[in-house]
Structure formats: C-alpha cells, structure tokens
C-alpha positions, 0 to 999 in steps of 0.5 A: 914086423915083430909084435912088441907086448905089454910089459908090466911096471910099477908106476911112478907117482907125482902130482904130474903124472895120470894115467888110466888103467885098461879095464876092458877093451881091445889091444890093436897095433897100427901100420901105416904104408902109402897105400893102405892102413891094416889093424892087427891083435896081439896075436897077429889077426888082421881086424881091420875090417872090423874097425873101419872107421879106425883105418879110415881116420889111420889114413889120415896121418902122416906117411911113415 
C-alpha cells in the first residue's frame, strides 16, 4: 500500500472548528487484515512491535 503524507493547508477558521497542532510526537499508519494489525513510519519501518499495545487495541476494530 502507498504511504499518503501530510500535506500542509491553511486552516479554516469558526466558532466550530478546533484542532491541536502536532508538536512532538509520532506519525504511524495502521493496517488492519483479518489476522494481523502492522504499524508503519513514514518511511515504511514496521514499528509494531514497539507499540504493542496500539496493535492489540487495532485488533479491536472492525475488519476492513
């Protein structure tokens, strides 16, 4: 699967409207199959057993 980036906006402004910008942290994607969870960096480094507990609370949502 392709990895999609970031890509950056100018934000729209209203009463309605909040976010939070990413200040620190990590960026992951996460696959779902029938089987199996797997965490993936931006540049295409599986992770998933460095976020354990991610992947087990992935498995919890529905199947694709």
């Amino acid at each position: 699967m392709r990895r999609v980036l970031a890509l950056w906006w100018t934000l729209p402004v209203g009463a309605d409207l909040h976010y939070e910008p990413k200040m620190d942290g990590h960026r992951l994607v996460m696959w779902r199959t029938a089987q199996t969870v797997r965490l993936q960096t931006r540049s295409g480094r599986d992770v998933t057993p460095q976020w354990l507990d991610l992947a087990l609370a992935g498995m919890q949502l529905p199947r694709a």
